[in-house]
PDB file of N, H, CA, C and O in Angstrom:
ATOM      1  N   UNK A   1     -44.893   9.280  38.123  1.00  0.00           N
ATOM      2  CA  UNK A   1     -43.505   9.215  38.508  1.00  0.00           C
ATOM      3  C   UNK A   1     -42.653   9.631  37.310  1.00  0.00           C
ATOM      4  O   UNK A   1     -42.567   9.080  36.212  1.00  0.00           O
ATOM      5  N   UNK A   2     -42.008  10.788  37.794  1.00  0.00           N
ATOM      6  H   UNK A   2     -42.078  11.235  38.686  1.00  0.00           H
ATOM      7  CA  UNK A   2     -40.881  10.898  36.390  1.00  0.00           C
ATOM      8  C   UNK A   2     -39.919   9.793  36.116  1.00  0.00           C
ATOM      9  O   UNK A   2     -39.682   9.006  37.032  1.00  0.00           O
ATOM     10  N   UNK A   3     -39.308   9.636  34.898  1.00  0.00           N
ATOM     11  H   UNK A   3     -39.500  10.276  34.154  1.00  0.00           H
ATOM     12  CA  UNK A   3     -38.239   8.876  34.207  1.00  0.00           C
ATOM     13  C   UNK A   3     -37.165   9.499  34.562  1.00  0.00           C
ATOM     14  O   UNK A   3     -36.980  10.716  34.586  1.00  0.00           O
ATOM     15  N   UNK A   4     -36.152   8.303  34.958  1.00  0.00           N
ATOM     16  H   UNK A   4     -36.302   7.315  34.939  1.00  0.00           H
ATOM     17  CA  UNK A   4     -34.306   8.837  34.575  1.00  0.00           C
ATOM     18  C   UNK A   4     -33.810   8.567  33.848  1.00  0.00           C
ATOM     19  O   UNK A   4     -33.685   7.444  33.360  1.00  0.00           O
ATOM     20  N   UNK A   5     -33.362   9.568  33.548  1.00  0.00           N
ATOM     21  H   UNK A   5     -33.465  10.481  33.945  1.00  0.00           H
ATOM     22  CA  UNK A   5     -31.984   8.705  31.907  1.00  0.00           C
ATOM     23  C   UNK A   5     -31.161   7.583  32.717  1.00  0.00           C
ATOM     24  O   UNK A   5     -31.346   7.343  33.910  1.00  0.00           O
ATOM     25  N   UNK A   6     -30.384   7.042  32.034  1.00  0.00           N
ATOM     26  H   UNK A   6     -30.233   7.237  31.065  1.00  0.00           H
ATOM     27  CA  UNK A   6     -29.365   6.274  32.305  1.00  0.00           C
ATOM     28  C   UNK A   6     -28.565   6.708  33.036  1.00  0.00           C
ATOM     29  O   UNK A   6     -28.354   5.918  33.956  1.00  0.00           O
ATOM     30  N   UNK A   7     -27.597   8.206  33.133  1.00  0.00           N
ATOM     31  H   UNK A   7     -27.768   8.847  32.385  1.00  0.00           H
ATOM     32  CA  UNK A   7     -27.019   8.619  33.675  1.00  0.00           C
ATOM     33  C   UNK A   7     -27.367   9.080  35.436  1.00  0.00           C
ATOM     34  O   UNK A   7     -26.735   8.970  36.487  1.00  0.00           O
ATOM     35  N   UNK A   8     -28.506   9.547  35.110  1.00  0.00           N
ATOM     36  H   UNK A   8     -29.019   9.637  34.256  1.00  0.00           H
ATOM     37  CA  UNK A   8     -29.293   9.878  36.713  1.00  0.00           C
ATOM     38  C   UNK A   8     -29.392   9.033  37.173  1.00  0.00           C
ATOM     39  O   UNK A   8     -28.945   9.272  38.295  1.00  0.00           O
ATOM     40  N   UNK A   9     -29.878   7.447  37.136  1.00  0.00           N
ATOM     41  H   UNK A   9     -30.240   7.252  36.224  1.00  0.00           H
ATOM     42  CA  UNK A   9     -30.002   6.407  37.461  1.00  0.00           C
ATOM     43  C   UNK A   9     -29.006   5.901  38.154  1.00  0.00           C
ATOM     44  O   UNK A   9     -29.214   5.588  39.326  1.00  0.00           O
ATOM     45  N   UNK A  10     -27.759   5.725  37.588  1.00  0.00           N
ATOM     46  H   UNK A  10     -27.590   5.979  36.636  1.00  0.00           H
ATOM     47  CA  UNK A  10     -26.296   5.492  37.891  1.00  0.00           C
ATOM     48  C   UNK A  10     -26.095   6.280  38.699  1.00  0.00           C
ATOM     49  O   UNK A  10     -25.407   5.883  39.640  1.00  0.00           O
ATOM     50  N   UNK A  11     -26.478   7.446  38.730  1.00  0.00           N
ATOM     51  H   UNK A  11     -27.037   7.769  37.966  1.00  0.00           H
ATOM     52  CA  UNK A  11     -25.634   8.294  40.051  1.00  0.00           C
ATOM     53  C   UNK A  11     -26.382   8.148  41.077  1.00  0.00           C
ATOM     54  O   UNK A  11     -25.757   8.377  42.113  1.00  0.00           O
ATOM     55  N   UNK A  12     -27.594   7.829  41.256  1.00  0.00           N
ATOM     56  H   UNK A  12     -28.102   7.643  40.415  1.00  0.00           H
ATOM     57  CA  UNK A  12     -28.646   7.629  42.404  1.00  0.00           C
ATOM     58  C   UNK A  12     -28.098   6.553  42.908  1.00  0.00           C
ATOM     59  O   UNK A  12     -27.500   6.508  43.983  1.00  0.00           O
ATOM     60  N   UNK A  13     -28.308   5.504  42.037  1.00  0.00           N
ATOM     61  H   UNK A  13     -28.793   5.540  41.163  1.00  0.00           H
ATOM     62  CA  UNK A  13     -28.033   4.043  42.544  1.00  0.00           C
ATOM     63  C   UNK A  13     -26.647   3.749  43.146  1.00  0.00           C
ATOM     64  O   UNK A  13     -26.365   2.699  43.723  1.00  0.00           O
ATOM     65  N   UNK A  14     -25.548   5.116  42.889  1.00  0.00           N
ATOM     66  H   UNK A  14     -25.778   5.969  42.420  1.00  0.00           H
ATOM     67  CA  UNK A  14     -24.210   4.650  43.898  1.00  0.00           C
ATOM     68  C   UNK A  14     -24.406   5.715  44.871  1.00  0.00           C
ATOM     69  O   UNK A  14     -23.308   6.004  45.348  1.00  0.00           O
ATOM     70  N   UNK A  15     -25.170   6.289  45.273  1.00  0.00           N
ATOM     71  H   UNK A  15     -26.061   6.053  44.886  1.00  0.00           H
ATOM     72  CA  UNK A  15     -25.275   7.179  46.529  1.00  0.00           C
ATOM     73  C   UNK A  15     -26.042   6.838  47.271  1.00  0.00           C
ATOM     74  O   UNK A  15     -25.806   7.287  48.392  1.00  0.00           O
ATOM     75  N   UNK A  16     -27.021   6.144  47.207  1.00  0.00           N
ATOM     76  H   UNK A  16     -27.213   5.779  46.296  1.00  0.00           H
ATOM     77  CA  UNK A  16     -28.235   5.676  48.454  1.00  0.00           C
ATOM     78  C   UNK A  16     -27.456   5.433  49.887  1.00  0.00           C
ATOM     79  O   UNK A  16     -26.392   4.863  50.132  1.00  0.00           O
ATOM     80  N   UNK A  17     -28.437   6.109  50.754  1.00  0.00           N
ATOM     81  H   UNK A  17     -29.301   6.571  50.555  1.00  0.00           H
ATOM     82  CA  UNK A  17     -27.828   5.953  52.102  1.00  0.00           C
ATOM     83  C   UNK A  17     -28.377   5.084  52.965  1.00  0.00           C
ATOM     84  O   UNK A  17     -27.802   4.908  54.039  1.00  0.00           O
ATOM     85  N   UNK A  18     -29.758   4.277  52.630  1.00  0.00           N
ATOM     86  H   UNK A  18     -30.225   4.420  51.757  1.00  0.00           H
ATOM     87  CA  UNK A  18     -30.016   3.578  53.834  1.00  0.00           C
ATOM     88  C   UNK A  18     -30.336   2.188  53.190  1.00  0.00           C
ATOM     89  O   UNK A  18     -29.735   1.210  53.634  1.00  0.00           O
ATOM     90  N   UNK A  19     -31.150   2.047  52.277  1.00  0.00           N
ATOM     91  H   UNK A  19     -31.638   2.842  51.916  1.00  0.00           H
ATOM     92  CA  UNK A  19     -31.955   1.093  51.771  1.00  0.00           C
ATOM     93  C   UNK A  19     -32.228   1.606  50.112  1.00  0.00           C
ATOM     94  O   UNK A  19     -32.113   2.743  49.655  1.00  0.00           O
ATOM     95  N   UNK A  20     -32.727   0.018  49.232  1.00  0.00           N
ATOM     96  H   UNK A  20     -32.820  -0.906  49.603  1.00  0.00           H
ATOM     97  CA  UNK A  20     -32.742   0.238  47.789  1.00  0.00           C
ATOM     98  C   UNK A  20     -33.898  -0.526  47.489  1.00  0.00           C
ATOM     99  O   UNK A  20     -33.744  -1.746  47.548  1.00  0.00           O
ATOM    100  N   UNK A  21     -34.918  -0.138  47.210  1.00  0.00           N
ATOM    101  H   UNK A  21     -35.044   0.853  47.162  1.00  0.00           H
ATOM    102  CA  UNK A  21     -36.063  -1.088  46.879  1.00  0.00           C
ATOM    103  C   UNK A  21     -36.441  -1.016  45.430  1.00  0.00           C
ATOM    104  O   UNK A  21     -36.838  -0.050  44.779  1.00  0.00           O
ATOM    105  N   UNK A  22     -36.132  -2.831  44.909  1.00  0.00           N
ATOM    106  H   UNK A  22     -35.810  -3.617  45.438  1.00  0.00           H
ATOM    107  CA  UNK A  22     -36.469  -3.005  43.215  1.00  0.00           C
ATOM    108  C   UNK A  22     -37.635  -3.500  43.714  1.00  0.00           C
ATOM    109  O   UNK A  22     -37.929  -4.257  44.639  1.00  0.00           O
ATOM    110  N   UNK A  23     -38.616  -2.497  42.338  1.00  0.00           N
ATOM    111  H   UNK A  23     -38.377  -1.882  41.586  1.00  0.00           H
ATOM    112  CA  UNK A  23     -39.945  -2.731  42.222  1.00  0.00           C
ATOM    113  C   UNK A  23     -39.792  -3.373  40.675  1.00  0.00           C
ATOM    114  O   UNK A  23     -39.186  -2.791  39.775  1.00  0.00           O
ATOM    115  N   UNK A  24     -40.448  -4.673  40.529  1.00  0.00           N
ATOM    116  H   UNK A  24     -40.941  -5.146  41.259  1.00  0.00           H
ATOM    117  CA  UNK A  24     -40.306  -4.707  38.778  1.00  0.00           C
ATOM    118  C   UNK A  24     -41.966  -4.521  38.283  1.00  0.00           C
ATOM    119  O   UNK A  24     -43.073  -5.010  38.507  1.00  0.00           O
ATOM    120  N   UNK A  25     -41.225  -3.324  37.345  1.00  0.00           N
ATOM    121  H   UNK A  25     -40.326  -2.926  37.163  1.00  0.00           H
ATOM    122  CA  UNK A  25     -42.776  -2.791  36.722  1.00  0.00           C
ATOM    123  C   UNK A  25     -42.250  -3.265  34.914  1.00  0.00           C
ATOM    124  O   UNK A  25     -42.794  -2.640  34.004  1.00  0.00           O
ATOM    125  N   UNK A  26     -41.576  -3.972  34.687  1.00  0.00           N
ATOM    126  H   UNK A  26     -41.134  -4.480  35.427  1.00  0.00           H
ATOM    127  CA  UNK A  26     -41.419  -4.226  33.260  1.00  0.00           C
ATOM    128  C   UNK A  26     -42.245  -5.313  32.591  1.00  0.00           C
ATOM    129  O   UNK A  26     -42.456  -6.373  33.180  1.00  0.00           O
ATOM    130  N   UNK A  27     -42.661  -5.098  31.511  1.00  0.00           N
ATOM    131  H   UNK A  27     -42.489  -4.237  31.033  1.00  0.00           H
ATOM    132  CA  UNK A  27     -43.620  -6.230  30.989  1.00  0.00           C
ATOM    133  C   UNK A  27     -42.844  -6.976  29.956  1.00  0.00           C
ATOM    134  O   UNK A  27     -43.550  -7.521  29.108  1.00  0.00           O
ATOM    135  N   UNK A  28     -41.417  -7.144  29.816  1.00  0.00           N
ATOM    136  H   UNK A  28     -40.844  -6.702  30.505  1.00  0.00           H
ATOM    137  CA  UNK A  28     -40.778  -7.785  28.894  1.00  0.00           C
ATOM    138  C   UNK A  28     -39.203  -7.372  28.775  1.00  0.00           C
ATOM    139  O   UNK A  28     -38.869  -6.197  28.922  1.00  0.00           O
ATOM    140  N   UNK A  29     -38.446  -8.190  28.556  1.00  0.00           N
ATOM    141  H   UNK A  29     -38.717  -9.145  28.436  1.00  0.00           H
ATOM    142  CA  UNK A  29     -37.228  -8.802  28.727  1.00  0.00           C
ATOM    143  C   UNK A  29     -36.798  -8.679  27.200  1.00  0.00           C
ATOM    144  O   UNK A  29     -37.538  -9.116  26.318  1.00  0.00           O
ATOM    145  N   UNK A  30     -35.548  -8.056  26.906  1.00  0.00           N
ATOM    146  H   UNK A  30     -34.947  -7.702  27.623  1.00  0.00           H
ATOM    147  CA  UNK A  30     -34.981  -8.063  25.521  1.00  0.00           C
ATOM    148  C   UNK A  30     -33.921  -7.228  25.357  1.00  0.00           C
ATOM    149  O   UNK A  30     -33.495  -7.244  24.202  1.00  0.00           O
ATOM    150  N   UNK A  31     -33.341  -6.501  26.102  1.00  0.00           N
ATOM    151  H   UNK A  31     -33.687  -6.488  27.041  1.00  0.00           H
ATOM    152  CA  UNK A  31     -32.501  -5.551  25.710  1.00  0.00           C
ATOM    153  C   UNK A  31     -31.128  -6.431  25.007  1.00  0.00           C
ATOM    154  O   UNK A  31     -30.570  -7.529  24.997  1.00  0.00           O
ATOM    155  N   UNK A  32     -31.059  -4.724  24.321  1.00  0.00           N
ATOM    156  H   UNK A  32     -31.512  -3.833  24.329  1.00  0.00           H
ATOM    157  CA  UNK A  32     -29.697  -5.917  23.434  1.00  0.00           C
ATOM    158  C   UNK A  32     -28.448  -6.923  24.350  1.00  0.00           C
ATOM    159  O   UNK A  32     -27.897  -7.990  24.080  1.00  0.00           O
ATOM    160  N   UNK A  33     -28.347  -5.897  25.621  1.00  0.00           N
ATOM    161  H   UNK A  33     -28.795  -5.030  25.840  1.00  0.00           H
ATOM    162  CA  UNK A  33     -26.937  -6.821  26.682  1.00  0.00           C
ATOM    163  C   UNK A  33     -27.914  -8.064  26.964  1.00  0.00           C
ATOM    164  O   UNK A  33     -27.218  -9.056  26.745  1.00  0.00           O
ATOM    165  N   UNK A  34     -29.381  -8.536  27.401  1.00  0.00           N
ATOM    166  H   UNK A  34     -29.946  -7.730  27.578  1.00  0.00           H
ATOM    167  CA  UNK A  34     -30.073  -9.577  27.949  1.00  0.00           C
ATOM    168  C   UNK A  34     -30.097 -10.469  27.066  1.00  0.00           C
ATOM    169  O   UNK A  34     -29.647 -11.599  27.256  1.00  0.00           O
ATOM    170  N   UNK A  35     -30.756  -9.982  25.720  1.00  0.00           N
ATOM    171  H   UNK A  35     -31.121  -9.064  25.565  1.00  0.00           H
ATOM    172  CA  UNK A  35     -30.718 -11.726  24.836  1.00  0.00           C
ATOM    173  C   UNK A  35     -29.800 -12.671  24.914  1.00  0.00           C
ATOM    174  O   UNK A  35     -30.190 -13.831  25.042  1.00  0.00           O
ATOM    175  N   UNK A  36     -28.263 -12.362  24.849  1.00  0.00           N
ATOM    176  H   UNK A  36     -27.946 -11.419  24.745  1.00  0.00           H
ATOM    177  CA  UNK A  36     -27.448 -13.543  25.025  1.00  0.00           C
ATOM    178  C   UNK A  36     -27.861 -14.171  26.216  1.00  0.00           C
ATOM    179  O   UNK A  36     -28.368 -15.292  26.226  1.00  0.00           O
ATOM    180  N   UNK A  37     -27.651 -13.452  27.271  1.00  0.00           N
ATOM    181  H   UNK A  37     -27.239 -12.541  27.262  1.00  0.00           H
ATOM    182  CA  UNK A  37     -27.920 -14.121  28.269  1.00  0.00           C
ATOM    183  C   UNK A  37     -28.934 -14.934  28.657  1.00  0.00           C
ATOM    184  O   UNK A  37     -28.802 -15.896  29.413  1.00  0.00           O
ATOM    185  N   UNK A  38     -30.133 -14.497  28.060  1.00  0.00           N
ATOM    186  H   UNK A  38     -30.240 -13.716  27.446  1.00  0.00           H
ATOM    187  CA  UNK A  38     -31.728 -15.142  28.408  1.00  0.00           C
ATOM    188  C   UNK A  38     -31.498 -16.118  27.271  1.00  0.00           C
ATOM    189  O   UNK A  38     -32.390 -16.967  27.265  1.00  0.00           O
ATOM    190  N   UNK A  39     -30.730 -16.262  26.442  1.00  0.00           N
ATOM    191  H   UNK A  39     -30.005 -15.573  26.447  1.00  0.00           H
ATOM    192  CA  UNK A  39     -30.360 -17.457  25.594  1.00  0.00           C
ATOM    193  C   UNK A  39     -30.054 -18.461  26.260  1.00  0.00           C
ATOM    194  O   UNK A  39     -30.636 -19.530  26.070  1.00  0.00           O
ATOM    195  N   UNK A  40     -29.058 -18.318  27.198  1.00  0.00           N
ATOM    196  H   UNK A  40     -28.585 -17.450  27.353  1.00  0.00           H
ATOM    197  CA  UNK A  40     -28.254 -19.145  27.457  1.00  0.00           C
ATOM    198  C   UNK A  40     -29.185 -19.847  28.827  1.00  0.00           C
ATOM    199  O   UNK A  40     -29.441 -21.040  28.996  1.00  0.00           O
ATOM    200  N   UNK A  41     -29.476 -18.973  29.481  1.00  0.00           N
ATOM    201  H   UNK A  41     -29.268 -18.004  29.344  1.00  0.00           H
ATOM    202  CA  UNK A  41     -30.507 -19.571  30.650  1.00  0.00           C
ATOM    203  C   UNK A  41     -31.611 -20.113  30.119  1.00  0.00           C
ATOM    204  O   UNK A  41     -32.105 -20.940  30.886  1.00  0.00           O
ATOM    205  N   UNK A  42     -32.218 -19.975  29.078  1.00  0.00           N
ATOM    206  H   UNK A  42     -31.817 -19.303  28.455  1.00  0.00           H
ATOM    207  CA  UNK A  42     -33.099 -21.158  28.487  1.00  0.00           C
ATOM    208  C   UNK A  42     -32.622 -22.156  27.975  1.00  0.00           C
ATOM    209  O   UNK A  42     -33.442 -23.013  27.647  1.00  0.00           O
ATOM    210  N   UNK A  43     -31.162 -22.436  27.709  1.00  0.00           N
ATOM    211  H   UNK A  43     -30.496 -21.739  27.976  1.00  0.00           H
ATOM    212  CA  UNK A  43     -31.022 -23.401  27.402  1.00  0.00           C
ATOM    213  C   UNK A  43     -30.114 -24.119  28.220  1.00  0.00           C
ATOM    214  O   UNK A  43     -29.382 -25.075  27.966  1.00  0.00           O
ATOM    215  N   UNK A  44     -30.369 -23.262  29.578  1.00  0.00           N
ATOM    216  H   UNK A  44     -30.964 -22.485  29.785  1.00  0.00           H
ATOM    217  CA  UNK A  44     -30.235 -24.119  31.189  1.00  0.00           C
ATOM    218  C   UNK A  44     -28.380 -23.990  30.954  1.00  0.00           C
ATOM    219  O   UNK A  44     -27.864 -25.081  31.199  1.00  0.00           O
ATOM    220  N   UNK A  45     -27.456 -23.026  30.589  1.00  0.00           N
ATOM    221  H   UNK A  45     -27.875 -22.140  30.390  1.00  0.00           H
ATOM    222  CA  UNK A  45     -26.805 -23.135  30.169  1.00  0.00           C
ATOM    223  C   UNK A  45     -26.335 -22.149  31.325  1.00  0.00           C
ATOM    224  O   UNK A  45     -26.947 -21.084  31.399  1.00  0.00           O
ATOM    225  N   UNK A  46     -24.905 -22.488  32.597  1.00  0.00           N
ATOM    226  H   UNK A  46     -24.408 -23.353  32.537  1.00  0.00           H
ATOM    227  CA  UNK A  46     -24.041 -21.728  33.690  1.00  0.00           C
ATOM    228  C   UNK A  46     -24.303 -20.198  33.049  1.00  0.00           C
ATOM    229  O   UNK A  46     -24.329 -19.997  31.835  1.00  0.00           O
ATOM    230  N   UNK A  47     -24.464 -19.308  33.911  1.00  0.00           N
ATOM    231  H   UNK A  47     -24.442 -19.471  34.897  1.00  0.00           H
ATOM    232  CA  UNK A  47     -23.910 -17.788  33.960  1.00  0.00           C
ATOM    233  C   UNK A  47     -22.643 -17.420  34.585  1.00  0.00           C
ATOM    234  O   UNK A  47     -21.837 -18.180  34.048  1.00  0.00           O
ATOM    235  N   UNK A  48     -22.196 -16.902  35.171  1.00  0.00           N
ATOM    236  H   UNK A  48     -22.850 -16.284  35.607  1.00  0.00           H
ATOM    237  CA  UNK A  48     -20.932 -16.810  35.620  1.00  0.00           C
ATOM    238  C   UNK A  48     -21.131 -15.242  36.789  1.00  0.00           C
ATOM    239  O   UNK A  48     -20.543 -14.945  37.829  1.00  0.00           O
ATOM    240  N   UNK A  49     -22.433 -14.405  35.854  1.00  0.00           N
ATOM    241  H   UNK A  49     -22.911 -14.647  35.009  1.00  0.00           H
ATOM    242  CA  UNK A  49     -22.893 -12.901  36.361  1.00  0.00           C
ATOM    243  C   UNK A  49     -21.560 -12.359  36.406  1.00  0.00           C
ATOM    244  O   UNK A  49     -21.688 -11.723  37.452  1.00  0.00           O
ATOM    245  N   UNK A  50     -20.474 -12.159  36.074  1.00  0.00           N
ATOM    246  H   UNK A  50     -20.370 -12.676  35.224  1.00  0.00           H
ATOM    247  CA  UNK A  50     -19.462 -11.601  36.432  1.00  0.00           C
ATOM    248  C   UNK A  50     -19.886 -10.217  35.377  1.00  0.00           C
ATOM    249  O   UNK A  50     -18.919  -9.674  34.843  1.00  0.00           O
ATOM    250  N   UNK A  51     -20.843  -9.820  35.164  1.00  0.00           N
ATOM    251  H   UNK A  51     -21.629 -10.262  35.598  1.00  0.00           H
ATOM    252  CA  UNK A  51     -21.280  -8.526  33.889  1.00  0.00           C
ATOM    253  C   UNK A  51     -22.355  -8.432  35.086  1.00  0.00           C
ATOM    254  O   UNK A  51     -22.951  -7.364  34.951  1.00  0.00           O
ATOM    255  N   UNK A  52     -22.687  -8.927  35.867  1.00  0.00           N
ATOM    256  H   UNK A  52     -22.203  -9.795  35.977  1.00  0.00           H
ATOM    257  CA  UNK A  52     -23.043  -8.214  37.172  1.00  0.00           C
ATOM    258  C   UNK A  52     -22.628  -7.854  38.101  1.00  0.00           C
ATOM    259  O   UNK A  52     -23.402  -7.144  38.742  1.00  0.00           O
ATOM    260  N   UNK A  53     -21.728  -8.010  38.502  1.00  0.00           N
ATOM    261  H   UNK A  53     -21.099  -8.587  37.981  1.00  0.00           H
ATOM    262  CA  UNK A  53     -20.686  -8.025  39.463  1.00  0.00           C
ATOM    263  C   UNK A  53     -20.809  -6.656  40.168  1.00  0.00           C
ATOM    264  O   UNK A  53     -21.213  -6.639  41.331  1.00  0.00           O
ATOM    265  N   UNK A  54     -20.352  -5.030  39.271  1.00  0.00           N
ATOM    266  H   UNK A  54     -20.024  -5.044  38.327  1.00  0.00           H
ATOM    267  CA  UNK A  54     -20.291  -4.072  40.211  1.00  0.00           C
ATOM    268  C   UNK A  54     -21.537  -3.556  40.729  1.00  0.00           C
ATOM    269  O   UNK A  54     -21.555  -2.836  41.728  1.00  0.00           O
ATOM    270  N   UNK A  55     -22.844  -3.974  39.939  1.00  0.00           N
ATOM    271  H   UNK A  55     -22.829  -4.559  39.128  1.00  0.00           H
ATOM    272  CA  UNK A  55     -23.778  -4.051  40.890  1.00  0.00           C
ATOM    273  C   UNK A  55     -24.144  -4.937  41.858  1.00  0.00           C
ATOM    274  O   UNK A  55     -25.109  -4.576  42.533  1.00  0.00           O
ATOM    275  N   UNK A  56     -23.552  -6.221  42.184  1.00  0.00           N
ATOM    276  H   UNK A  56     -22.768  -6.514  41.636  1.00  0.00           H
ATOM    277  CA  UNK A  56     -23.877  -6.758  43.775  1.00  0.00           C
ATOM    278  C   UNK A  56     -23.044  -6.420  44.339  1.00  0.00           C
ATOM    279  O   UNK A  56     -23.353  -6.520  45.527  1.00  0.00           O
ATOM    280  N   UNK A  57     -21.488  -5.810  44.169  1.00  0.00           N
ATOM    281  H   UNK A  57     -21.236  -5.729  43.204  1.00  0.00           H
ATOM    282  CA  UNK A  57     -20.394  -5.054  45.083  1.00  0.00           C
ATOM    283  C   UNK A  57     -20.999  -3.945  45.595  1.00  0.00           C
ATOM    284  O   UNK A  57     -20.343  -3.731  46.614  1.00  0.00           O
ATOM    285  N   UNK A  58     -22.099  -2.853  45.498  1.00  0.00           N
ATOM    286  H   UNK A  58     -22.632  -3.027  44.670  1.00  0.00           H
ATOM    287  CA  UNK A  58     -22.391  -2.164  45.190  1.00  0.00           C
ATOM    288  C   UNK A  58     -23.924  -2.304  46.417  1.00  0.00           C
ATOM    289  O   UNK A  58     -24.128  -1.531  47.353  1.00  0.00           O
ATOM    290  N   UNK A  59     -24.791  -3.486  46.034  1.00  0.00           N
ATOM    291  H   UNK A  59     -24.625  -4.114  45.273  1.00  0.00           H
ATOM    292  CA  UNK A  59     -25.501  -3.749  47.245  1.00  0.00           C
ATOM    293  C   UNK A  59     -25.069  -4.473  48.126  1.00  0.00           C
ATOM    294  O   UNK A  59     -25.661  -4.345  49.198  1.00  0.00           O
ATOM    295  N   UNK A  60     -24.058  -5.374  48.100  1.00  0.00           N
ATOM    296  H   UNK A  60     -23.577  -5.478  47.229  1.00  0.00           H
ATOM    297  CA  UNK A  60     -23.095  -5.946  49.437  1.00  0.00           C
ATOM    298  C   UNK A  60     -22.625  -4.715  50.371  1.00  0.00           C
ATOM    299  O   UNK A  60     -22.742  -4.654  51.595  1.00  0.00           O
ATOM    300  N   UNK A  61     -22.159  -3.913  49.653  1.00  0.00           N
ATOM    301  H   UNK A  61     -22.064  -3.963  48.659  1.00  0.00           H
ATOM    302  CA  UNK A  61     -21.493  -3.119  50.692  1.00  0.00           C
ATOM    303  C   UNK A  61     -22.632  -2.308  51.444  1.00  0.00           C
ATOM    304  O   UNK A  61     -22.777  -2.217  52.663  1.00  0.00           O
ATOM    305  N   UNK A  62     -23.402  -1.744  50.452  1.00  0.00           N
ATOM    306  H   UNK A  62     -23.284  -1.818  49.461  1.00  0.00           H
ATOM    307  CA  UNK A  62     -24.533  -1.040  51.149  1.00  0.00           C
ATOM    308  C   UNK A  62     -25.805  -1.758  52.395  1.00  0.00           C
ATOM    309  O   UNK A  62     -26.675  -1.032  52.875  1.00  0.00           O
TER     310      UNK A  62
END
């Protein structure tokens, strides 16, 4: 399976017309935006996801 940059990714993921299927093929968790966050959920600590937001607007509507 080929790779997308970041940019291809983004444009796929706001055009889909029927259905979106996440497969997780990752073996580890760390990117620089996740550590705070995986901080804070280990230490059982509210999220708010609002830095998720235009992606569930995004599968709500779809």
């Amino acid at each position: 399976m080929a790779r997308l940059t970041l940019p291809e990714f983004q444009a796929r993921i706001h055009r889909f017309g029927r259905e979106s299927l996440h497969l997780e093929l990752r073996d580890s968790y760390g990117t620089e935006s996740e550590l705070p966050r995986m901080a804070k959920w280990a230490a059982g600590e509210a999220d708010d996801l609002a830095w998720l937001a235009p992606y569930c607007d995004k599968v709500r509507a779809s």
